[in-house]
C-alpha positions in Angstrom: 87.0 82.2 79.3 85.5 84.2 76.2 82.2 84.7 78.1 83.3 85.3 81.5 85.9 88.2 79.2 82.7 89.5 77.4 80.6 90.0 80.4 83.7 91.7 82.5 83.9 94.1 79.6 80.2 94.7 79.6 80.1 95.5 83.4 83.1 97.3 83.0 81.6 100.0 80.3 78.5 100.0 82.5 80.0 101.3 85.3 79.7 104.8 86.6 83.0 107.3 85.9 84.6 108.4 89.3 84.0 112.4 89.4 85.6 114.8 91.7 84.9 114.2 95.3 86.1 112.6 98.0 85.6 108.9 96.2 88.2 110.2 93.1 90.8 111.4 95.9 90.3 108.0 97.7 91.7 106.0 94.4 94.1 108.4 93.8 95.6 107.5 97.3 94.5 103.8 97.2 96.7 104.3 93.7 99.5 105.9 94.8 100.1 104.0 98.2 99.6 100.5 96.2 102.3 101.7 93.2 104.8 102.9 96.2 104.5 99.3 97.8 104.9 97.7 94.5 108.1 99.4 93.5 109.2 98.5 97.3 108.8 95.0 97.2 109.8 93.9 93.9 113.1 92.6 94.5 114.4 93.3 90.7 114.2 97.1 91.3 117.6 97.2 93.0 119.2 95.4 90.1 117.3 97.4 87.6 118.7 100.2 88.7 122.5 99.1 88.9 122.1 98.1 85.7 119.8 100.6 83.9 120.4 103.7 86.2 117.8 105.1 88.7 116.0 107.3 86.0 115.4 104.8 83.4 114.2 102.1 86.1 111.8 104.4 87.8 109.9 104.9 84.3 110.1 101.7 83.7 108.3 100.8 87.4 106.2 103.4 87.0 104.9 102.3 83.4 104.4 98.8 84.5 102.6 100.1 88.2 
């Protein structure tokens, strides 16, 4: 697990940076759609916010997406 953990972070730091164009705004999307459909289908997010309130839960959601 260490190695396969080593080499992922190695790739990882290797990889090119997004800049602006038209691939940046695609993961901003991809990001924003994905997060929206996370938040959706959890089912605790209902219960989060009866307990906690609708502005505590939706940092919490949007910390954790």
């Amino acid at each position: 697990m260490n190695a396969y953990i080593t080499e992922y972070i190695k790739l990882w730091e290797k990889a090119p940076r997004l800049g602006e164009g038209p691939e940046k705004q695609f993961y901003l999307k991809k990001k924003a759609a994905t997060r929206q459909l996370m938040k959706a289908n959890d089912p605790g997010y209902a219960f989060m916010i009866d307990v906690f309130g609708e502005d505590k839960t939706v940092k919490v959601f949007d910390s954790v997406f």
